[in-house]
C-alpha positions in Angstrom: -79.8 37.5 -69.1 -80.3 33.9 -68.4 -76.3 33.1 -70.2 -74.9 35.7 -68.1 -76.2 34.5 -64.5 -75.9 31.0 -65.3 -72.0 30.8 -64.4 -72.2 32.9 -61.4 -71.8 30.7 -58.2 -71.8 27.6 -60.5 -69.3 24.7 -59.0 -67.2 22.9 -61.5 -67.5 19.9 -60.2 -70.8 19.0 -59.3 -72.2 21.3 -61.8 -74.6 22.8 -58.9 -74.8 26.4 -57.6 -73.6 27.9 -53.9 -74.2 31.4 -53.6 -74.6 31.8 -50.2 -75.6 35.4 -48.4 -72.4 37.6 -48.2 -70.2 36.1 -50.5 -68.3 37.1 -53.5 -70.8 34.6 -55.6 -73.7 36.5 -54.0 -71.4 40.0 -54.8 -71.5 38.9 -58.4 -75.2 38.2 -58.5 -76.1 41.7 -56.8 -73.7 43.6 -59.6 -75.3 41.2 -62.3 -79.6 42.6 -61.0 -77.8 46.6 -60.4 -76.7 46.1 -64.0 -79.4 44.8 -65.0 -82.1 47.5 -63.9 -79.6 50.5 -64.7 -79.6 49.3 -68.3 -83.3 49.8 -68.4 -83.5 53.3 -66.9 -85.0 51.9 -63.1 -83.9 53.6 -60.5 -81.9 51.2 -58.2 -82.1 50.9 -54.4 -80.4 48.6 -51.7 -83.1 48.9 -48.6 -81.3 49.0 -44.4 -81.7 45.0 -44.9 -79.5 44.5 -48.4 -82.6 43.5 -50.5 -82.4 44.9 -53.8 -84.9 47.0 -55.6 -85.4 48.5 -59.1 -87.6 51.1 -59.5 -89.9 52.2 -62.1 -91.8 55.3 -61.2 -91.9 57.4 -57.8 -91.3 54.8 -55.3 -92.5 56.7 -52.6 -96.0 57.2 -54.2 -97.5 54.0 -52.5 -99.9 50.9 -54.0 -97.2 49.8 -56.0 -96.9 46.5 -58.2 -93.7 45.0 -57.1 -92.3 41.0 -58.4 -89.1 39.5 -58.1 -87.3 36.8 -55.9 -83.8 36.1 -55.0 -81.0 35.1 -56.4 -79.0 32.7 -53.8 -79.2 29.4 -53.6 -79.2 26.4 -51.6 -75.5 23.8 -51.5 -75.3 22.7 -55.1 -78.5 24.0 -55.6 -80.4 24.4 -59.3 -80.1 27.3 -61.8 -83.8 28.0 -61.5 -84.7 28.5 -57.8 -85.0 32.0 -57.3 -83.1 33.3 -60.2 -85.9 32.6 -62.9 -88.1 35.1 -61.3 -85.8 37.7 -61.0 -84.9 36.9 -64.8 -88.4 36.6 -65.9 -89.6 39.8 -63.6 -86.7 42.0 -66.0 -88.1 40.1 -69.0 -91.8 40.6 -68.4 -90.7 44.7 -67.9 -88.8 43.9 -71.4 -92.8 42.4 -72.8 -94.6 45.4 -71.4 -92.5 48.4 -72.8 -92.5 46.3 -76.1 -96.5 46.2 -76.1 -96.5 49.8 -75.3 -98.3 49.5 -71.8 -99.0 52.8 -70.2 -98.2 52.3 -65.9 -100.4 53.7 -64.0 -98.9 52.5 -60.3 -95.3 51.9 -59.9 -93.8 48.6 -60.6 -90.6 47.6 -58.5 -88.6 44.6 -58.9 -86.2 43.3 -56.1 -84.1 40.6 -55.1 -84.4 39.3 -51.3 -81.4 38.7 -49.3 -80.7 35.5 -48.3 -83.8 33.8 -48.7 -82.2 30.0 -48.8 -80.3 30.2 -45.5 -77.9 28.2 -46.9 -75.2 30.1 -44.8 -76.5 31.1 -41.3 -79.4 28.3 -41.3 -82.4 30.6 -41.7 -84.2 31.2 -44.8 -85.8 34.6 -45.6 -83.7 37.1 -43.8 -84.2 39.6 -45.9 -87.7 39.3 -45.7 -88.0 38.6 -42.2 -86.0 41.3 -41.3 -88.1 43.9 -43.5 -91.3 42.5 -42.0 -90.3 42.4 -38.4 -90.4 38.8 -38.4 -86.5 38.8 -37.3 -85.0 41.1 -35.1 -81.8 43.1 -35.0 -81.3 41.0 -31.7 -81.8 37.8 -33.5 -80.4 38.7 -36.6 -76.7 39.5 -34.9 -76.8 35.9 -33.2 -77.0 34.5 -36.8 -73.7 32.7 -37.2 -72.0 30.0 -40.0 -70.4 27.0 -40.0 -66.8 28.7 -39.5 -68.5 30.7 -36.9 -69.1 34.3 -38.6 -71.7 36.1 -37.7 -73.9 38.0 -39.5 -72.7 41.4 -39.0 -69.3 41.0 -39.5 -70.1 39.0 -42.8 -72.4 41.9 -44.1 -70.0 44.6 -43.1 -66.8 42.3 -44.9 -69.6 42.5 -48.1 -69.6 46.2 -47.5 -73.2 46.7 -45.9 -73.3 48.4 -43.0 -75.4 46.0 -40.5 -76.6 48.0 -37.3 -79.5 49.5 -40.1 -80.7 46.6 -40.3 -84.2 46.1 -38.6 -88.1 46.3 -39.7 -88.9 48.2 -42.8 -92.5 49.4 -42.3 -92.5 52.3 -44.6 -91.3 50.5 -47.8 -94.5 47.7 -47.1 -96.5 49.9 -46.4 -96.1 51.5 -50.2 -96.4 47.9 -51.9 -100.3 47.3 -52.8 -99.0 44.1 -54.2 -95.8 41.9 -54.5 -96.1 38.6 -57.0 -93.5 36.1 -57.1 -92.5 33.9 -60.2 -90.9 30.4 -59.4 -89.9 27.2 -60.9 -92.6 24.4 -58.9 -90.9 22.6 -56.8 -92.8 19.3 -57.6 -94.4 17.9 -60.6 -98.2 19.2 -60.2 -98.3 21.0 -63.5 -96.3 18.5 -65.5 -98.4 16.1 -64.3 -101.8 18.5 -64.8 -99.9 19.5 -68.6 -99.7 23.3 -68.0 -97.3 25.5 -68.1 -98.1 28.1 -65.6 -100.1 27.7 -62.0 -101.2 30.2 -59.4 -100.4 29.2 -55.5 -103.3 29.1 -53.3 -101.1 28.1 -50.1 -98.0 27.5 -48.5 -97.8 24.5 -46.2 -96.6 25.3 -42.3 -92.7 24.2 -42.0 -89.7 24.8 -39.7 -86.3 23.5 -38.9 -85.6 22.0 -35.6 -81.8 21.6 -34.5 -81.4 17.8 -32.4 -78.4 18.0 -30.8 -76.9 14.1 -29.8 -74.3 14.5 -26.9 -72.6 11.3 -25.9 -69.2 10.0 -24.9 -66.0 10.5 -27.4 -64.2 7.1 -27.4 -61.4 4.9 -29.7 -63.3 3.1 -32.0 -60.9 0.1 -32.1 -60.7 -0.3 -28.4 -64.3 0.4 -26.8 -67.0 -2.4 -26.0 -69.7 -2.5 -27.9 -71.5 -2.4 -24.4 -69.5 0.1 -23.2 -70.5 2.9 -25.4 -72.2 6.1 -25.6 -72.5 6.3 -28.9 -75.1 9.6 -30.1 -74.5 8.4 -34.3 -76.7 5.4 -33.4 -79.5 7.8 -31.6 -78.6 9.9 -34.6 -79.3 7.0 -36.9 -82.7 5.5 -35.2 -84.5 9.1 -35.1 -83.7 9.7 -39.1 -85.2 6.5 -39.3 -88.4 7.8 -37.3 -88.6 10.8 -39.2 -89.0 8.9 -42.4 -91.7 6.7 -40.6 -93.8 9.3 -39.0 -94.1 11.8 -42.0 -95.4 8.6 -44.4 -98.1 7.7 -41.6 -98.9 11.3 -41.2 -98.8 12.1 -45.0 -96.8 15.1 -44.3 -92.6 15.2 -45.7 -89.5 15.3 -42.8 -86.4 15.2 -43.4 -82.3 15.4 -41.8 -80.5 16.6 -44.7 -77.9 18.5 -42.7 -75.6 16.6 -40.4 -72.6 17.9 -37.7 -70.4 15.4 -36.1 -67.7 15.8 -33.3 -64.7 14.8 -33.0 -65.4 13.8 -36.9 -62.6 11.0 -36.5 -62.9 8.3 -38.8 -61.4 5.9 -35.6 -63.5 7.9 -33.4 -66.7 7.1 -31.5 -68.3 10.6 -31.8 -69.0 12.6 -28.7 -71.9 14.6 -30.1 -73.9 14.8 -33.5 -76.0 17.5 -34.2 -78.8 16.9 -37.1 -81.1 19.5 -38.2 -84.8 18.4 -39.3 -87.1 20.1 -41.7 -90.6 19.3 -41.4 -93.6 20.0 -43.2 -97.4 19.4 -43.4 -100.7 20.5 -44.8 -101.7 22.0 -41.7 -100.5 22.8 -38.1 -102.0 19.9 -36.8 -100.7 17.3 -38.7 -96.9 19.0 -38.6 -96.7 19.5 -34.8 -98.0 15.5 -34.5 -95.4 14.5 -36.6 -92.2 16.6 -35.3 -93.8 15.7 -31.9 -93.2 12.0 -32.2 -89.9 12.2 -33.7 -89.3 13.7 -30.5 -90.2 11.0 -28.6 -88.8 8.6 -30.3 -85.4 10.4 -30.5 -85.5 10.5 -26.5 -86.6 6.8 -26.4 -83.5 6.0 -28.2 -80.9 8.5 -26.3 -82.1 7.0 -22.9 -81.6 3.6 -24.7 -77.9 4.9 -25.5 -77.1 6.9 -22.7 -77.0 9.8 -24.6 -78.2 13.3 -23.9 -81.0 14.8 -26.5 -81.8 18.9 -26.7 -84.1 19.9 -29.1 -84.4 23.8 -30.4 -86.7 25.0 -32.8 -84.6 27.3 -35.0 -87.3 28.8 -37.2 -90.7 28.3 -37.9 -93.5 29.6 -40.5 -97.3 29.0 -40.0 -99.7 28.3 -43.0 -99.7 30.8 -45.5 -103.1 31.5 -47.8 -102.0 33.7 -50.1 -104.7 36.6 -50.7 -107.9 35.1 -52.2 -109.2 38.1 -53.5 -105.8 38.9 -55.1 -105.5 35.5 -56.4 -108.9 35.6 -58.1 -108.4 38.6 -59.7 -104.6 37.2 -61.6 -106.7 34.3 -62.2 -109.0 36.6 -64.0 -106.4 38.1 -65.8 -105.1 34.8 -66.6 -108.4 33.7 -68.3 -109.5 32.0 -65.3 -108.7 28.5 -66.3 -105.0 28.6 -64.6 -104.3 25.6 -62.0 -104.5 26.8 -58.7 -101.9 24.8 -56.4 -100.8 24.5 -52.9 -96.6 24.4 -52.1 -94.4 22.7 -49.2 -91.7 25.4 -49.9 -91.5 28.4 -48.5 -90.7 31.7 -50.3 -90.1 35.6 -49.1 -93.9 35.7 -51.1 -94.9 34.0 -47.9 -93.2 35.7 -45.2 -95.1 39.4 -46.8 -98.2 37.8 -46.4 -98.5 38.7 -43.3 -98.1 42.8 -44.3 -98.6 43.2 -47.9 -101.0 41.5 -50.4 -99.2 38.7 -52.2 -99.3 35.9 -55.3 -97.4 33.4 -56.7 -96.8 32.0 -60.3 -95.0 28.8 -60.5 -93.6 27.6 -63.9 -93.4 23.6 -64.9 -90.5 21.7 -63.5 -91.2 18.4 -66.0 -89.0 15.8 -63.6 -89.8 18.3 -60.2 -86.6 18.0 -58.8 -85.5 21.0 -57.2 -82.7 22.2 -54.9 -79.9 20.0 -56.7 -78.1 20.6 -60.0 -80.7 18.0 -61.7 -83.5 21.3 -61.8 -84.8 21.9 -65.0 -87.9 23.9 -67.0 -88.3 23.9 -70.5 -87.6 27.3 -72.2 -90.9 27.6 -73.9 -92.4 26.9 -70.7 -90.2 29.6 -69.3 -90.9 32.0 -71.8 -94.6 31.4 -70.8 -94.2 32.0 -67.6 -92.6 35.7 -68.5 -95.7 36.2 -70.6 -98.0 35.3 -68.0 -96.4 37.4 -65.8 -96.3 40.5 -68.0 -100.2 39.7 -68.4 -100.8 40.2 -64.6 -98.5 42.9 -64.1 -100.2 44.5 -67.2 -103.5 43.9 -65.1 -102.7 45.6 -62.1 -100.3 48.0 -63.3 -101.3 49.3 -66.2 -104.6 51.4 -67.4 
């Protein structure tokens, strides 16, 4: 399975992955999981909201075991983000029916829509969209960077987007959904374990800063005579950096627009999105808070015009204790137990269905770049693990 997803979406050059929501490289991943879950026998769904699912017994029974993840990535994102737990969920099924396990709820696996946001900037529509965390309204105001909406790119993809909306009834027949994942970090390498269980996801959101100043010829314009928004730009990336390392949280501008985008052009507006995230509410809303400030210190310095949106935001996630005790139990009750700054569709159900995550070793913990690596074995341990706690709560 693993050989014949890797070159999906995979760019020649960098070596990194872009299979962004709606595309043909998202096309070819959706074929590759339909494939996949006919050649076992499951019974294969796409729900109003294009998530994927894969059936194995009556669906509509309720209380069923359902794990999985997504399969898009970030720009020149890694191989393992997302697409290992889809891999390993089909791969655990594989461990299961070869141990002979009798199911006594039904098991579904699926693959979220869209959960980077690489395209239309917000991650988890699929998810948020099933859970009624994003509206139809919101949804159809989604747009990318050439300035397609939503809609129209799930309708060019062949989806049909005014069913999209909340999805109640499916939730409501879930009794539990666990996620597998690379870590995004180095906790377990540094711990020497294969396999963790997540106790929390940290609060985050992304907040658009949009710079407007005055376009001008960079050859011919005064220093002194300049309304310059790259150098507002410049001073608030640099208080981002400062404020999250006094605050112990992480923020970051890793996305960047510029207008007229003229080499011999003073720009007349940069727009910068900043991600931001913190153990708890406090602590983010402090930082992102004085980042603010000092952006508007610096635009009234420059004579430059700041406007701030929030574009989407996800409180503090503590994943289930009771279900987390019980796949530590299962587990053998010695697994590391872990808190995350990333957010996951595991995170956005929380707030509807009962939910886990696994995470699997990443030994250098870079993630969301080509460089994304885990070891096969500790892979392969990871599928086994999983199979365990599906076997737990699945299975008499």
């Amino acid at each position: 399975m693993w050989r014949e997803l890797a070159p999906v979406g995979r760019n020649a050059d960098t070596g990194g992955y872009r299979r962004f929501a709606w595309t043909g490289a998202d096309a070819d991943c959706r074929n590759w999981f339909q494939e996949q879950a006919e050649a076992r026998g499951l019974t294969y769904e796409v729900d109003r909201n294009g998530n994927q699912w894969a059936w194995l017994g009556d669906h509509s029974a309720g209380d069923a075991v359902v794990t999985g993840s997504h399969l898009d990535s970030v720009p020149d994102g890694g191989a393992f983000d997302g697409p290992l737990g889809v891999v390993s969920s089909f791969a655990a099924l594989d461990e299961l029916r070869r141990r002979g396990a009798q199911f006594t709820r039904p098991l579904a696996i699926t693959n979220f829509g869209d959960e980077e946001g690489a395209r239309f900037g917000l991650a988890c529509v699929g998810s948020r969209l099933a859970s009624g965390q994003l509206s139809k309204e919101q949804a159809f105001e989604l747009r990318d960077g050439d300035g397609i909406r939503l809609p129209q790119a799930m309708e060019e993809a062949g989806y049909d987007p005014a069913a999209i909306g909340p999805d109640p009834e499916r939730l409501a027949r879930i009794g539990a959904f666990v996620e597998l994942h690379v870590e995004q970090g180095r906790a377990l390498d540094l711990s020497g374990d294969a396999v963790g269980i997540a106790s929390a996801i940290w609060p985050h959101g992304r907040w658009r800063f949009d710079f407007a100043g005055e376009a001008n010829h960079a050859g011919t314009t005064r220093l002194v005579d300049r309304r310059d928004p790259m150098l507002t730009y410049a001073e608030t990336v640099l208080a981002a950096r400062r404020e999250a390392e006094l605050a112990g949280a992480v923020a970051t501008f890793g996305k960047i627009s510029v207008e007229p985008n003229g080499v011999n052009a003073i720009p007349s507006l940069v727009r910068g999105w900043l991600d931001s995230r913190a153990a708890d509410q406090a602590t983010l809303d402090t930082v992102v808070a004085a980042v603010q400030r000092a952006a508007k210190e610096r635009a009234d310095r420059d004579g430059v015009d700041l406007r701030v949106v929030r574009e989407s935001f996800t409180p503090v996630v503590e994943f289930e204790h009771a279900l987390r005790d019980e796949i530590n139990k299962i587990l053998g009750g010695a697994v590391p137990v872990l808190g995350t700054g990333a957010g996951h569709d595991a995170g956005i159900l929380s707030a509807t269905v009962p939910t886990a995550m696994l995470f699997v070793r990443n030994p250098t913990g870079v993630s969301h770049s080509p460089a994304e690596s885990a070891a096969e074995d500790d892979c392969v341990a990871g599928v086994i693990a999983l199979a365990d706690v599906l076997e737990g709560l699945a299975c008499s």
